[in-house]
C-alpha positions as CSV (number, residue, x, y, z in Angstrom):
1,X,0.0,0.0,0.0
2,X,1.5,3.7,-0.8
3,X,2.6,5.5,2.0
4,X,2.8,2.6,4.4
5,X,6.4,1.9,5.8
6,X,8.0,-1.8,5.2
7,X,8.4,-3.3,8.5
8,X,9.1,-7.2,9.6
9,X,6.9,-9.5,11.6
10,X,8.3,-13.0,12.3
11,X,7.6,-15.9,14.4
12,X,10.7,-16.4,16.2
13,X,14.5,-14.5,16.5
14,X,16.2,-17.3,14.1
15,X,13.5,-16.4,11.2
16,X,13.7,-12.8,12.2
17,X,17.6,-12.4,12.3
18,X,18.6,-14.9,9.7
19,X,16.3,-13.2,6.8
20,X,17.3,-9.6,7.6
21,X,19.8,-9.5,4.3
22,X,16.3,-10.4,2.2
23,X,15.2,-7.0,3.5
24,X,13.9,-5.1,7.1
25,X,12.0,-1.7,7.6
26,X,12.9,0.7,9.6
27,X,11.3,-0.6,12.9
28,X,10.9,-5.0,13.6
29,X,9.1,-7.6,15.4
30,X,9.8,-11.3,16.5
31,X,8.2,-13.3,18.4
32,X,9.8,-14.2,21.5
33,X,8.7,-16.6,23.2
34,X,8.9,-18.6,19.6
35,X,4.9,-19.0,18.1
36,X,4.1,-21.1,14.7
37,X,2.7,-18.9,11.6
38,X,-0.7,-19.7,12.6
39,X,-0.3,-18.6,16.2
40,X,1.4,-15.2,14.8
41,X,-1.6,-14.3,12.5
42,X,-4.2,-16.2,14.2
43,X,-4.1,-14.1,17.7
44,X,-1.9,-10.8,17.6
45,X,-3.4,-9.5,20.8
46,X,-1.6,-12.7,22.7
47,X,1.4,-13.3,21.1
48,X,5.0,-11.2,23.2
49,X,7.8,-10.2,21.5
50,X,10.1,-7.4,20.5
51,X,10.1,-4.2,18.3
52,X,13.3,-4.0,17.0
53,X,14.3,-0.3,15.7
54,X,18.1,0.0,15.7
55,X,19.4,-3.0,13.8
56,X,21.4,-4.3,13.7
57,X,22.7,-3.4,17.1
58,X,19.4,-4.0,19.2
59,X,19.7,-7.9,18.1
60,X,22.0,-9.0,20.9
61,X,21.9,-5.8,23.3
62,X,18.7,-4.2,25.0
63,X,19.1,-0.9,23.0
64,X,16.5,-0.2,20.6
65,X,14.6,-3.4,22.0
66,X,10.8,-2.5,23.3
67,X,8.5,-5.6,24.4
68,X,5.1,-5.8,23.5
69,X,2.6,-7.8,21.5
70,X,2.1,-8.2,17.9
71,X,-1.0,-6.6,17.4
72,X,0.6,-3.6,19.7
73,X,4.0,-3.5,16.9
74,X,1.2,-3.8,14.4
75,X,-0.7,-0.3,15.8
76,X,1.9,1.5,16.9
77,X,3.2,1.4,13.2
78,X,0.4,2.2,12.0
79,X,-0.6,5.3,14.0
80,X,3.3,6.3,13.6
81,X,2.8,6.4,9.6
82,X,-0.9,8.1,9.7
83,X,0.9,10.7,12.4
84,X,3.5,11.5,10.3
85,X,2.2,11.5,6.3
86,X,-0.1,14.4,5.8
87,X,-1.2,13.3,2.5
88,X,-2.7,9.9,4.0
89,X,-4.4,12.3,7.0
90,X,-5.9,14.8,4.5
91,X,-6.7,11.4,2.4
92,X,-8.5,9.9,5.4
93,X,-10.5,13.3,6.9
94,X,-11.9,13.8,3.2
């Protein structure tokens, strides 16, 4: 969709860490404790992790690590985007 970032929501660290050279956004999510695909998508609200938004350096140190859910990461992306792109507020208040 235009004017929505790129961001990365995986199931566990391994997925999340060893497919960052296919391509991250700015700000990340894995899963932590570890969930199966179904789990992820099949109940946001309940499934912990952490946003990631200073990679590589937040991977193995607490910096730029923020726990939360997915469906939290999800929102907070979101809102972030709509906050910050004019076009897509004037789009959305008609």
């Amino acid at each position: 969709v235009i004017g929505l970032p790129v961001c990365r929501l995986s199931h566990d660290f391994f997925t999340h860490w060893s497919t960052l050279p296919l391509g991250s956004g700015k700000v990340n999510f894995y899963a932590d404790p570890p969930v199966d695909h179904l789990q992820l998508w099949g109940d946001l609200e309940r499934v912990q992790g952490w946003q990631i938004s200073d990679w590589p350096l937040a991977e193995f140190s607490e910096k730029g690590k923020v726990p939360m859910t997915a469906a939290e990461f999800l929102r907070r992306q979101i809102k972030d985007e709509l906050d910050s792109s004019s076009a897509i507020q004037h789009y959305l208040m008609g």
